[in-house]
C-alpha positions in Angstrom: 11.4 21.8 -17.5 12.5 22.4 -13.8 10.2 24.4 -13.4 7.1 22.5 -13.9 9.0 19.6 -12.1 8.9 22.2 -8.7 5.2 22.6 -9.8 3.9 19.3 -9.9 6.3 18.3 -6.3 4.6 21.6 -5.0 1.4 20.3 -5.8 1.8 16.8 -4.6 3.3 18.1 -1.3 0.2 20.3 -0.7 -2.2 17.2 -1.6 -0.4 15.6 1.2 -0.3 17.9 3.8 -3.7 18.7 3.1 -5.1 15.0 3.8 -2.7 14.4 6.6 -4.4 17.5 8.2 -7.8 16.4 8.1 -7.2 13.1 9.2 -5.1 13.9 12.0 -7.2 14.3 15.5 -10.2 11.8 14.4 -10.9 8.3 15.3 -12.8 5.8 13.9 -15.9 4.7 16.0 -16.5 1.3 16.2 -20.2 0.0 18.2 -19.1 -3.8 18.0 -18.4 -3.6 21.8 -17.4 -1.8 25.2 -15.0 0.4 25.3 -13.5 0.8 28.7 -10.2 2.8 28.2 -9.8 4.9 31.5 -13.0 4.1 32.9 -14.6 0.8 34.5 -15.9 -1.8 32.2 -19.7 -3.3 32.6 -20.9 -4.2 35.7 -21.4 -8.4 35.3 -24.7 -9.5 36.5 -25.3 -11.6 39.4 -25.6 -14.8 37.6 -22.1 -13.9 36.2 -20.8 -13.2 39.3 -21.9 -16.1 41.8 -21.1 -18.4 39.3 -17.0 -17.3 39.1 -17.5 -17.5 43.2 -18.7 -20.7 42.6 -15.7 -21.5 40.2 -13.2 -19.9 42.5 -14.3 -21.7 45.5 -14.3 -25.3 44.0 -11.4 -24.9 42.7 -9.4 -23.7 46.0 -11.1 -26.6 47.4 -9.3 -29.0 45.1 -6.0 -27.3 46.1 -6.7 -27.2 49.1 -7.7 -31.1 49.5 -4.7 -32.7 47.1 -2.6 -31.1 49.4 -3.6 -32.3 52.5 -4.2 -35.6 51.0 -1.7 -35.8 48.6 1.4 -34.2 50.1 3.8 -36.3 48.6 3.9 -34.4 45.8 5.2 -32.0 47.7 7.4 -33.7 49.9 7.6 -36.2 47.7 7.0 -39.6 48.0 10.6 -41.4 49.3 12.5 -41.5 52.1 15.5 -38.8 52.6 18.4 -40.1 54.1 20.7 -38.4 57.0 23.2 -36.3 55.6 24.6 -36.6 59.2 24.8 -41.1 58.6 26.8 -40.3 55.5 30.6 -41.9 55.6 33.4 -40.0 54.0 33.6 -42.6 51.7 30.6 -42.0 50.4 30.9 -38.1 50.5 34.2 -38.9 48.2 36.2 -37.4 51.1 40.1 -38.9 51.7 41.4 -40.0 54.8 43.2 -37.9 56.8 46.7 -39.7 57.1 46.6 -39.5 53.3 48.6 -36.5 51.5 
């Protein structure tokens, strides 16, 4: 009974190192699209290309104009008072005759 137990694992374990073999190494082909693993992908044509200048230059314009029209929203919009105006009173600091 062991014995054709070690049989049949034998068998199964050859079966398995047998398919494992011939699998290993391959890869499956695919012709769906362009591969560009280590090397440059298609060149765009120049349609392609003048239209993401295009893109890229309108919209660095619109940065480019909010911000000098619109700088409040990075300065914001309100006036920022002098620290230097401030009381003590106002900072929360005591007097100084107090202990």
């Amino acid at each position: 009974m062991l014995s054709s137990r070690a049989l049949l694992l034998g068998r199964l374990l050859q079966r398995s190192v047998a398919s494992r073999s011939s699998t290993v190494g391959k890869q499956t082909v695919r012709q769906a699209h362009y591969v560009s693993y280590r090397k440059n992908g298609p060149t765009p044509n120049m349609a392609v290309r003048g239209l993401a200048q295009l893109a890229g230059g309108m919209m660095w314009w619109w940065v480019l104009w909010h911000l000098f029209h619109e700088y409040e929203h990075i300065t914001g919009e309100f006036y920022y008072p002098d620290p230097s105006e401030w009381t003590n009173a106002e900072l929360g600091i005591p007097p100084d005759d107090e202990e």
